[in-house]
C-alpha positions in Angstrom: 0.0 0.0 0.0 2.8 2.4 0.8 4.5 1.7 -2.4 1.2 2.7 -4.3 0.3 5.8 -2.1 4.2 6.8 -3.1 3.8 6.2 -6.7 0.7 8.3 -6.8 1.7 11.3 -4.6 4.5 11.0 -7.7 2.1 11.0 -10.3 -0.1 13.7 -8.8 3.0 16.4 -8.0 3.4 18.2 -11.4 4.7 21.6 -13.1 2.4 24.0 -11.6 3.4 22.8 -8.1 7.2 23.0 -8.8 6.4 26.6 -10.2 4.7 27.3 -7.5 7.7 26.7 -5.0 10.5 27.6 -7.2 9.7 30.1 -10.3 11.9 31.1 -13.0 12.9 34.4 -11.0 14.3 32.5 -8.3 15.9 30.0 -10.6 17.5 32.6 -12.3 18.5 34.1 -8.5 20.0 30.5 -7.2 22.2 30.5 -10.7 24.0 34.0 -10.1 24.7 32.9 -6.2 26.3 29.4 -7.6 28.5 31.8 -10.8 29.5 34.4 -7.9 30.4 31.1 -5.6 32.9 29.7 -8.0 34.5 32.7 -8.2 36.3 32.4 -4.7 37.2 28.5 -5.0 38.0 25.6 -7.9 35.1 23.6 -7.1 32.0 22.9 -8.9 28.6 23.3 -7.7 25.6 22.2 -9.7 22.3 22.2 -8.0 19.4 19.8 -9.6 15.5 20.1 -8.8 13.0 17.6 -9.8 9.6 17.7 -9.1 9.3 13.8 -9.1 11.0 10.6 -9.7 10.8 8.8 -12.9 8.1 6.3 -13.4 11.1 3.9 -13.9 12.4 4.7 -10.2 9.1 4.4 -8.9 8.1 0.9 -10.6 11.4 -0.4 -9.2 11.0 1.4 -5.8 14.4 3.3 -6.5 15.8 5.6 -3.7 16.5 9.3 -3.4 20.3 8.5 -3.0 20.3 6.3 -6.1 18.7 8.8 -8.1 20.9 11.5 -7.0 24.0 9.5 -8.0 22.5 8.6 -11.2 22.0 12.7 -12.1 25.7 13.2 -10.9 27.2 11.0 -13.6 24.5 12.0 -16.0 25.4 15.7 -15.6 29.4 14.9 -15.7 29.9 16.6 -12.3 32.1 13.8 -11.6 34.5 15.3 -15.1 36.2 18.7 -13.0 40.1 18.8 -13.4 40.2 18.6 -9.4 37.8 15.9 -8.8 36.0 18.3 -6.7 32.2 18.9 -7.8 29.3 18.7 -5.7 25.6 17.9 -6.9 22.6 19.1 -4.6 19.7 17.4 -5.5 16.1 18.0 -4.1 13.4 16.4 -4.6 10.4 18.6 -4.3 7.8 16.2 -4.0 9.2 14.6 -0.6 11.0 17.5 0.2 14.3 15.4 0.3 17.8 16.0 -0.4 21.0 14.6 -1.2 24.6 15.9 -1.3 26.7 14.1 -3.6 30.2 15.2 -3.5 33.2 14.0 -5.8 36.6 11.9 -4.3 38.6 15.2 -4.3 36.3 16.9 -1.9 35.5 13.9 -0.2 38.8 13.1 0.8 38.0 16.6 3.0 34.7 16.2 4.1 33.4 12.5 5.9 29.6 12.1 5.0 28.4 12.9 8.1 29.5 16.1 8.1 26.8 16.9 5.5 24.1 16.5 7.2 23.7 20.0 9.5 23.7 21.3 5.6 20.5 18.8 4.8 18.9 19.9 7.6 19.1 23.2 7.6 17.5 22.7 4.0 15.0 20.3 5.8 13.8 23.3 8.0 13.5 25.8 5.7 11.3 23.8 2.8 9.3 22.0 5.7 8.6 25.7 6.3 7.9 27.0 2.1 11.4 28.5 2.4 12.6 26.4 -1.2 14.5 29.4 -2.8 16.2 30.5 0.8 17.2 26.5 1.8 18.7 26.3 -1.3 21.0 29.5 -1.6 22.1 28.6 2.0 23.1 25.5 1.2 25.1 27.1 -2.2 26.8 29.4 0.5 27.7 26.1 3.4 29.2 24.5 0.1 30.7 26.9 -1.0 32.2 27.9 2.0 33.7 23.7 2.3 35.4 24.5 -1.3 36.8 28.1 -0.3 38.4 26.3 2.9 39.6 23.0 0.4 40.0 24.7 -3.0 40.6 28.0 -2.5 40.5 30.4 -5.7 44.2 31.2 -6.6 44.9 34.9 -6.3 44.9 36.9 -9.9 44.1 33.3 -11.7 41.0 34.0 -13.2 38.5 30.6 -12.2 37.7 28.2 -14.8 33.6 26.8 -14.9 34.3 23.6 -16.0 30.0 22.6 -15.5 27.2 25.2 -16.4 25.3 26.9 -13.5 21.6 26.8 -14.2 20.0 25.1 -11.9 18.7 21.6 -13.6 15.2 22.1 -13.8 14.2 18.3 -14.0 10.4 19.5 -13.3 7.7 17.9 -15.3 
Protein backbone atom coordinates (compact mmCIF):
# COMPACT_ATOMS: atom_id res chain seq x y z
CA UNK A 1 0.00 0.00 0.00
CA UNK A 2 2.78 2.39 0.77
CA UNK A 3 4.47 1.73 -2.38
CA UNK A 4 1.21 2.66 -4.28
CA UNK A 5 0.30 5.79 -2.13
CA UNK A 6 4.17 6.82 -3.13
CA UNK A 7 3.75 6.21 -6.66
CA UNK A 8 0.71 8.28 -6.85
CA UNK A 9 1.73 11.27 -4.59
CA UNK A 10 4.54 10.96 -7.75
CA UNK A 11 2.06 11.03 -10.30
CA UNK A 12 -0.12 13.71 -8.84
CA UNK A 13 3.02 16.39 -8.02
CA UNK A 14 3.38 18.16 -11.43
CA UNK A 15 4.69 21.60 -13.15
CA UNK A 16 2.42 24.03 -11.63
CA UNK A 17 3.37 22.78 -8.11
CA UNK A 18 7.20 22.96 -8.83
CA UNK A 19 6.39 26.59 -10.20
CA UNK A 20 4.71 27.31 -7.53
CA UNK A 21 7.65 26.67 -4.96
CA UNK A 22 10.47 27.56 -7.24
CA UNK A 23 9.66 30.07 -10.29
CA UNK A 24 11.89 31.13 -13.02
CA UNK A 25 12.94 34.37 -10.96
CA UNK A 26 14.29 32.53 -8.29
CA UNK A 27 15.92 30.00 -10.59
CA UNK A 28 17.54 32.65 -12.26
CA UNK A 29 18.53 34.11 -8.53
CA UNK A 30 20.00 30.52 -7.20
CA UNK A 31 22.19 30.50 -10.68
CA UNK A 32 23.96 34.02 -10.10
CA UNK A 33 24.67 32.85 -6.19
CA UNK A 34 26.34 29.39 -7.61
CA UNK A 35 28.53 31.77 -10.79
CA UNK A 36 29.51 34.37 -7.89
CA UNK A 37 30.40 31.09 -5.56
CA UNK A 38 32.91 29.69 -7.96
CA UNK A 39 34.46 32.75 -8.20
CA UNK A 40 36.26 32.44 -4.71
CA UNK A 41 37.16 28.49 -4.99
CA UNK A 42 37.97 25.63 -7.94
CA UNK A 43 35.13 23.55 -7.15
CA UNK A 44 31.99 22.92 -8.90
CA UNK A 45 28.62 23.35 -7.68
CA UNK A 46 25.62 22.17 -9.71
CA UNK A 47 22.28 22.15 -7.97
CA UNK A 48 19.35 19.79 -9.58
CA UNK A 49 15.51 20.07 -8.83
CA UNK A 50 13.02 17.62 -9.79
CA UNK A 51 9.56 17.67 -9.10
CA UNK A 52 9.32 13.82 -9.06
CA UNK A 53 10.98 10.57 -9.74
CA UNK A 54 10.82 8.80 -12.88
CA UNK A 55 8.13 6.29 -13.39
CA UNK A 56 11.13 3.86 -13.90
CA UNK A 57 12.44 4.69 -10.18
CA UNK A 58 9.11 4.39 -8.95
CA UNK A 59 8.13 0.93 -10.65
CA UNK A 60 11.38 -0.44 -9.17
CA UNK A 61 11.02 1.40 -5.81
CA UNK A 62 14.44 3.31 -6.50
CA UNK A 63 15.78 5.59 -3.69
CA UNK A 64 16.54 9.29 -3.39
CA UNK A 65 20.32 8.54 -3.04
CA UNK A 66 20.25 6.32 -6.13
CA UNK A 67 18.73 8.77 -8.10
CA UNK A 68 20.94 11.50 -6.96
CA UNK A 69 24.04 9.47 -8.04
CA UNK A 70 22.54 8.59 -11.23
CA UNK A 71 22.05 12.66 -12.11
CA UNK A 72 25.70 13.18 -10.88
CA UNK A 73 27.20 11.02 -13.55
CA UNK A 74 24.55 12.03 -16.04
CA UNK A 75 25.36 15.72 -15.61
CA UNK A 76 29.45 14.92 -15.66
CA UNK A 77 29.91 16.65 -12.32
CA UNK A 78 32.13 13.83 -11.62
CA UNK A 79 34.53 15.33 -15.05
CA UNK A 80 36.15 18.69 -12.99
CA UNK A 81 40.13 18.84 -13.36
CA UNK A 82 40.16 18.57 -9.43
CA UNK A 83 37.78 15.88 -8.82
CA UNK A 84 35.95 18.34 -6.67
CA UNK A 85 32.22 18.86 -7.78
CA UNK A 86 29.30 18.69 -5.66
CA UNK A 87 25.63 17.88 -6.87
CA UNK A 88 22.56 19.12 -4.59
CA UNK A 89 19.73 17.39 -5.48
CA UNK A 90 16.15 18.04 -4.10
CA UNK A 91 13.37 16.39 -4.61
CA UNK A 92 10.43 18.65 -4.31
CA UNK A 93 7.82 16.16 -4.01
CA UNK A 94 9.19 14.65 -0.61
CA UNK A 95 10.96 17.48 0.16
CA UNK A 96 14.33 15.39 0.34
CA UNK A 97 17.83 16.04 -0.41
CA UNK A 98 20.96 14.60 -1.22
CA UNK A 99 24.62 15.93 -1.28
CA UNK A 100 26.70 14.09 -3.64
CA UNK A 101 30.25 15.17 -3.45
CA UNK A 102 33.23 14.03 -5.76
CA UNK A 103 36.61 11.87 -4.34
CA UNK A 104 38.62 15.21 -4.34
CA UNK A 105 36.33 16.87 -1.88
CA UNK A 106 35.48 13.89 -0.24
CA UNK A 107 38.78 13.08 0.84
CA UNK A 108 38.01 16.61 3.02
CA UNK A 109 34.74 16.18 4.12
CA UNK A 110 33.38 12.54 5.91
CA UNK A 111 29.58 12.11 4.97
CA UNK A 112 28.39 12.86 8.15
CA UNK A 113 29.49 16.12 8.06
CA UNK A 114 26.80 16.88 5.53
CA UNK A 115 24.07 16.50 7.19
CA UNK A 116 23.72 20.05 9.47
CA UNK A 117 23.72 21.32 5.55
CA UNK A 118 20.52 18.83 4.81
CA UNK A 119 18.91 19.88 7.60
CA UNK A 120 19.08 23.16 7.55
CA UNK A 121 17.53 22.66 4.05
CA UNK A 122 14.97 20.34 5.84
CA UNK A 123 13.78 23.35 7.96
CA UNK A 124 13.55 25.79 5.71
CA UNK A 125 11.31 23.82 2.82
CA UNK A 126 9.27 22.01 5.73
CA UNK A 127 8.63 25.74 6.29
CA UNK A 128 7.91 27.02 2.08
CA UNK A 129 11.37 28.49 2.41
CA UNK A 130 12.56 26.45 -1.16
CA UNK A 131 14.52 29.38 -2.77
CA UNK A 132 16.19 30.51 0.82
CA UNK A 133 17.16 26.50 1.76
CA UNK A 134 18.69 26.29 -1.26
CA UNK A 135 20.95 29.52 -1.59
CA UNK A 136 22.11 28.56 2.04
CA UNK A 137 23.13 25.47 1.17
CA UNK A 138 25.08 27.06 -2.21
CA UNK A 139 26.81 29.37 0.46
CA UNK A 140 27.68 26.11 3.42
CA UNK A 141 29.21 24.51 0.08
CA UNK A 142 30.73 26.93 -0.99
CA UNK A 143 32.15 27.90 1.98
CA UNK A 144 33.68 23.66 2.28
CA UNK A 145 35.41 24.48 -1.35
CA UNK A 146 36.82 28.08 -0.31
CA UNK A 147 38.42 26.27 2.87
CA UNK A 148 39.62 23.03 0.42
CA UNK A 149 39.97 24.74 -3.03
CA UNK A 150 40.61 28.01 -2.46
CA UNK A 151 40.54 30.43 -5.72
CA UNK A 152 44.17 31.16 -6.65
CA UNK A 153 44.90 34.85 -6.34
CA UNK A 154 44.89 36.94 -9.91
CA UNK A 155 44.09 33.34 -11.72
CA UNK A 156 40.97 33.96 -13.16
CA UNK A 157 38.51 30.56 -12.22
CA UNK A 158 37.66 28.23 -14.76
CA UNK A 159 33.60 26.84 -14.91
CA UNK A 160 34.28 23.56 -15.98
CA UNK A 161 29.99 22.65 -15.50
CA UNK A 162 27.25 25.19 -16.38
CA UNK A 163 25.35 26.92 -13.48
CA UNK A 164 21.62 26.83 -14.22
CA UNK A 165 20.03 25.09 -11.93
CA UNK A 166 18.72 21.56 -13.57
CA UNK A 167 15.23 22.10 -13.79
CA UNK A 168 14.17 18.34 -14.03
CA UNK A 169 10.35 19.46 -13.28
CA UNK A 170 7.74 17.88 -15.33
Amino acid sequence: MVGLLRFLKHRWWDERDARRVLDEAALQRLQQRVADSERRHTGQIRVCVEASLPLSYLWRDGNLRERALSLFGKLRVWDTEHNNGVLIYVLLVEHDIEIVADRGLARHIAPDQWQPLVAHMAQAFAQGRFEEGLAQAIDEVSALLERHFPATAGQPGVNELPDPVVDLRR
